[in-house]
VOGU-3710 file (C-alpha; in Angstrom, 3 decimals, decimal comma):
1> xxxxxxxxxx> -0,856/7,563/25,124  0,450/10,744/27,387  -2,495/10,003/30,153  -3,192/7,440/32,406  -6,649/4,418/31,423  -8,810/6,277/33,516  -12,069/5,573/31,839  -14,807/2,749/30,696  -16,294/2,830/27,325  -19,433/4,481/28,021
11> xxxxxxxxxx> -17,747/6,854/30,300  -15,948/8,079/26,598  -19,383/7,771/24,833  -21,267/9,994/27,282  -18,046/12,401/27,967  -18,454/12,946/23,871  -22,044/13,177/23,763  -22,751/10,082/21,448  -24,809/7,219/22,178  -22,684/3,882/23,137
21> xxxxxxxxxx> -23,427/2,225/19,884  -21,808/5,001/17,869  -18,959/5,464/20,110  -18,612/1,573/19,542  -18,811/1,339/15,866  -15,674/4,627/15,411  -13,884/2,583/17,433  -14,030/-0,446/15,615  -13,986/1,658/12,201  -10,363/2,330/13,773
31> xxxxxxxxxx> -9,490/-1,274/14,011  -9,635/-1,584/17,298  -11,469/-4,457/19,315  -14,310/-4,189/21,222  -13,977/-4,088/25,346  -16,328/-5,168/28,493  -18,574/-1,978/29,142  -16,734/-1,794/32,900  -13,261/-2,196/31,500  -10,823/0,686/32,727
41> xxxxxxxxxx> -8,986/1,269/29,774  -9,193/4,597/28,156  -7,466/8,166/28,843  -8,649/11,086/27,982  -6,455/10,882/24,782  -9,775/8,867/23,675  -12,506/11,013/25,079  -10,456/13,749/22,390  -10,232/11,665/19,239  -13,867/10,688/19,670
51> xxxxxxxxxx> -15,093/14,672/19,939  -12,998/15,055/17,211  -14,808/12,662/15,500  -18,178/13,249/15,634  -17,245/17,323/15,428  -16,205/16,857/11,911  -20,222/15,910/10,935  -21,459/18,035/13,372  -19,316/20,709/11,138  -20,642/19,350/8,169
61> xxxxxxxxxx> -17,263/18,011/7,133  -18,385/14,821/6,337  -21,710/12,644/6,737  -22,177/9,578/8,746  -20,731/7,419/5,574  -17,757/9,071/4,828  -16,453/9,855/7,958  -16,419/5,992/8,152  -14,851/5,468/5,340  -12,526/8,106/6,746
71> xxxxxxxxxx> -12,172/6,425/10,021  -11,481/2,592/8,379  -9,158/4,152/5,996  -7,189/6,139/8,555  -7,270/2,789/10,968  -6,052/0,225/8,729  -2,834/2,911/7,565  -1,684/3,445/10,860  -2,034/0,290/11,854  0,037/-1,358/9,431
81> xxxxxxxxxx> 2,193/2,102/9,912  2,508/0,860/13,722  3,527/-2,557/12,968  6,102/-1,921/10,962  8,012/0,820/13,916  7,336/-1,402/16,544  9,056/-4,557/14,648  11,639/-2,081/14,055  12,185/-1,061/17,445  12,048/-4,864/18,884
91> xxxxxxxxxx> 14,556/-5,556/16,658  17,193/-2,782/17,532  16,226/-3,836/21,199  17,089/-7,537/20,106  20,358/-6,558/18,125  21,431/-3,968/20,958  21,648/-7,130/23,398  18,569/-5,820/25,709  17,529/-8,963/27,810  13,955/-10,176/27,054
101> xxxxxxxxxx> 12,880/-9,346/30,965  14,339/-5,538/30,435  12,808/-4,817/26,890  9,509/-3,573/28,489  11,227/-0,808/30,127  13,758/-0,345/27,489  11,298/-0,070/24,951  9,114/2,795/26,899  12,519/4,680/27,060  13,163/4,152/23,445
111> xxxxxxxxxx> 9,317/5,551/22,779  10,141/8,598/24,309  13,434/9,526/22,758  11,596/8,731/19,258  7,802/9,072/18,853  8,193/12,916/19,002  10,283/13,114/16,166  8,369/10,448/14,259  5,460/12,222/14,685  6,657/14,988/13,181
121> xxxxxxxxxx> 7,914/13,026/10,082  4,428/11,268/10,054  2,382/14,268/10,254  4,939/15,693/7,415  4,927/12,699/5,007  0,638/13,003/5,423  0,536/16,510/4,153  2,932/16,100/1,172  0,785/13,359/-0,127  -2,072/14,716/0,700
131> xxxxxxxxxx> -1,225/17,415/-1,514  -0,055/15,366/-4,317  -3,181/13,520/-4,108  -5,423/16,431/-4,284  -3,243/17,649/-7,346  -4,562/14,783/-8,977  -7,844/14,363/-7,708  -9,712/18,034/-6,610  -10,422/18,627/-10,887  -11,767/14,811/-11,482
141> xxxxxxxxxx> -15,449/14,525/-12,350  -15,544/10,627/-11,078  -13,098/8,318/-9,352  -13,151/6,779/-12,599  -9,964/7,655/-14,541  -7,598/6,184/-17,032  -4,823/5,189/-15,853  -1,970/2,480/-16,723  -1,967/-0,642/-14,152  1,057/-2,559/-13,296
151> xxxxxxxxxx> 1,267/-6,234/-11,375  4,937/-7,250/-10,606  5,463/-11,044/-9,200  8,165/-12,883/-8,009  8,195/-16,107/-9,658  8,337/-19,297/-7,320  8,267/-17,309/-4,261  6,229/-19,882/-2,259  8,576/-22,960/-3,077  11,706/-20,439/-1,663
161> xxxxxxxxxx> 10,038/-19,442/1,104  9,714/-23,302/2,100  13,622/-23,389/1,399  15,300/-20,801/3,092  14,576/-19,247/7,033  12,847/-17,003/8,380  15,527/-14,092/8,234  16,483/-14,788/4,690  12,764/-14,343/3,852  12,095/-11,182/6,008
171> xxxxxxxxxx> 15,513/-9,208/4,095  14,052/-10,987/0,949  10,717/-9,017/1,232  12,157/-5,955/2,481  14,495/-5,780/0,042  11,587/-6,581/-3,065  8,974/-4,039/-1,802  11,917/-1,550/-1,000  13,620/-1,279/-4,091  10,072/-1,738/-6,218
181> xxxxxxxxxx> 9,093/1,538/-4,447  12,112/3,390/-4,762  11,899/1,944/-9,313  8,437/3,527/-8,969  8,676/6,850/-7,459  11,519/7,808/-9,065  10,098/6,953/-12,494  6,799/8,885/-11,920  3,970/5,923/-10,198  2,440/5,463/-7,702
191> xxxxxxxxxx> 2,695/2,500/-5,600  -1,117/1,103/-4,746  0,142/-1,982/-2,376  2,391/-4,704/-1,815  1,584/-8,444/-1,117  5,021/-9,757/-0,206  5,792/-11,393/-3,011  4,088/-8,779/-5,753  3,302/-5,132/-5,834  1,225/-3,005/-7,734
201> xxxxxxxxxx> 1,335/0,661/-9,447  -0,274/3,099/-11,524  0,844/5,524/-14,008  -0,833/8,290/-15,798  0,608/6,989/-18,972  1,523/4,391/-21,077  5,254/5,081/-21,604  5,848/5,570/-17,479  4,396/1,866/-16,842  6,530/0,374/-19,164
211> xxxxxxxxxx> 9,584/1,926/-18,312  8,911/1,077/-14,905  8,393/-2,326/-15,799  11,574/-2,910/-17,689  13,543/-1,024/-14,775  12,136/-3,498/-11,864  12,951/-6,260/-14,135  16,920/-4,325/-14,448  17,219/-3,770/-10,649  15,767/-6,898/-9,649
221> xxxxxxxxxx> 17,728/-9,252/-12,166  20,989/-7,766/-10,573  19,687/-8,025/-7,229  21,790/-11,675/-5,575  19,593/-13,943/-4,129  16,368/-12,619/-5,870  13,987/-14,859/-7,538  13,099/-13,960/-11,191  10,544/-11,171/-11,915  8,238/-10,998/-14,216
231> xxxxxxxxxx> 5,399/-8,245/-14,640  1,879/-7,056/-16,306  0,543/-4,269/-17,611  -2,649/-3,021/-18,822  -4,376/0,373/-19,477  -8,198/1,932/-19,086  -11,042/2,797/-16,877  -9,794/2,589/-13,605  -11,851/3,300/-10,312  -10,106/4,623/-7,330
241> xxxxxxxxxx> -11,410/3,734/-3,778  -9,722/4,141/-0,552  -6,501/4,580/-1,596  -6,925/0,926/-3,749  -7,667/0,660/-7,825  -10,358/-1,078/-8,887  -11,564/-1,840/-12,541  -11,034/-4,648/-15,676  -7,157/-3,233/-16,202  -6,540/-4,455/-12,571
251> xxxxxxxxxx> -7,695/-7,286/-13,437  -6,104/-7,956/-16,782  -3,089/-7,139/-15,226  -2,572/-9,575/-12,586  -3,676/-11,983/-15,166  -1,184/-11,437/-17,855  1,195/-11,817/-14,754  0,195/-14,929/-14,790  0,817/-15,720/-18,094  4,366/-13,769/-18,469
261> xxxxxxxxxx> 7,138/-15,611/-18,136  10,301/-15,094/-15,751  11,890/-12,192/-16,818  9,117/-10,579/-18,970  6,347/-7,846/-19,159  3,246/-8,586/-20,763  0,840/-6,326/-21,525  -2,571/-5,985/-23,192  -3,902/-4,645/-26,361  -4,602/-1,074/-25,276
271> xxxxxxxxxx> -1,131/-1,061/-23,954  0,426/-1,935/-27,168  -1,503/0,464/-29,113  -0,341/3,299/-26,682  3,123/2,305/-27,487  2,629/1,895/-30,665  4,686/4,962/-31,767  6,760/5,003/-28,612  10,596/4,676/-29,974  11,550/3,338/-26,703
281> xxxxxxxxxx> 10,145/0,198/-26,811  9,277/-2,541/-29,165  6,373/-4,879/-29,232  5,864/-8,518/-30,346  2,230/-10,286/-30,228  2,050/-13,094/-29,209  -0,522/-15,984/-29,735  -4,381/-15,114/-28,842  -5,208/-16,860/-25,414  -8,385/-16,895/-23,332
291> xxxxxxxxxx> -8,068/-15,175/-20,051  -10,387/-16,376/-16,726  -12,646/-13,593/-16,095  -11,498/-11,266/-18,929  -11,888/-13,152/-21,746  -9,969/-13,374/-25,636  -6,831/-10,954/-25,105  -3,578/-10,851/-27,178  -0,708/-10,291/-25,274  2,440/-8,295/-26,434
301> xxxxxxxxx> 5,436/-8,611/-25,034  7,137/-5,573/-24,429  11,170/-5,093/-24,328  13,418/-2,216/-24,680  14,677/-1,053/-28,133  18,101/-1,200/-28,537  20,443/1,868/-29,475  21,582/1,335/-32,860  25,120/2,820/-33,571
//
């Protein structure tokens, strides 16, 4: 934290001119726990972010509401952002042979050889999506938007995880969610979030969420060791919160995901239609179901054409 805990929680509060209960509730919009009042555990690292905070409504930046949703959103990303580097760096501590009693003072000498440059890349990585995101965004008149929704699953997931340890399942995951993302990027999504076993994307059109689709199903499939894949799509309205989608596609999706089977992608009615034309793919209906929550749909299955000669 480049300072010494030097400071109680209301010594921050008053030191940034807010009133303890507002001090209190940024904090915890950050994710981080409440502490007794005479607890010495701040630096003045935290007397900075909290001016910095409340300067941005003083400024007019933001109100009261959306500098929380600011705060929550900016918490919960860097938290899961901080998880993931420390795991990292306990593990090249592990495989580097550190001893368990050394690893405190190892790891504080591993901190300082690498959070400078990672906060470089972080601060780097922030800007470039935050200017792909306002690409998209600044010229919307709502966060409502169409927008094709994926929802890829790994079928039996649960029953393997029972079956193999706790290694094989951590290089499982890592290796799902990592090449999912790299299938998505590079074929024009945008990952929304993984759930272990499942992720899910958007695409501005039609043609991008199926090819993406068929491609996770490719990579995947020749993937040893990984459990079949199967995948829904569907296409409309779709509200944008937080960094999350929201909205009946979402919905149908993860549905349809439900009903694919291994080695499939199903998709929904305005999906098929959108591909109607699309000499890429080809479509077959399938029999009309009822769908919890959603209601009659007719699924199509969706595979890619083959060349002719």
């Amino acid at each position: 934290m480049s300072g010494h805990r030097r400071y109680t929680s209301r010594q921050v509060a008053a030191m940034a001119g807010v009133p303890m209960y507002r001090a209190r509730r940024l904090w915890r919009a950050l994710g981080f726990a409440n502490v007794p009042d005479d607890a010495v555990e701040f630096t003045q690292a935290d007397v900075e972010a909290l001016k910095t905070l409340v300067g941005m409504v003083t400024a007019g930046a933001y109100d009261d509401d959306h500098l929380l949703l600011m705060t929550r959103s900016l918490g919960s990303y860097t938290a899961r952002l901080a998880e993931s580097q420390a795991e990292l760096g306990a593990e090249a501590l592990a495989t580097a042979g550190v001893p368990l009693a050394e690893r405190g003072a190892a790891w504080r000498g591993r901190a300082a050889w690498v959070l400078p440059d990672l906060e470089k890349l972080l601060i780097y990585s922030w800007r470039r999506h935050l200017a792909s995101a306002a690409g998209r965004l600044v010229d919307q008149e709502s966060n409502a938007v169409r927008l094709a929704v994926g929802f890829a699953d790994l079928v039996g997931f649960t029953r393997l995880s029972r079956q193999i340890s706790e290694g094989e399942l951590a290089g499982l995951v890592e290796r799902f969610e990592g090449r999912s993302a790299d299938v998505i990027a590079s074929s024009g999504g945008r990952l929304v979030k993984t759930l272990g076993d499942s992720v899910l994307f958007v695409t501005d059109t039609a043609h991008e969420s199926a090819e993406i689709a068929l491609r996770l199903l490719e990579v995947h499939g020749r993937t040893r060791g990984m459990p079949a894949l199967r995948v829904g799509l569907a296409i409309g309205q779709v509200i944008g919160r937080m960094g999350d989608v929201f909205g009946a596609p979402v919905n149908l999706a993860s549905r349809l995901t439900a009903l694919a089977e291994a080695g499939s992608v199903l998709a929904d009615q305005s999906m098929a239609e959108a591909l109607a034309d699309d000499a890429a793919f080809t479509l077959r209906s399938g029999e009309r179901v009822t769908v919890r929550g959603v209601g009659e749909v007719t699924p199509f299955v969706i595979r890619r054409r083959r060349r002719t000669a």
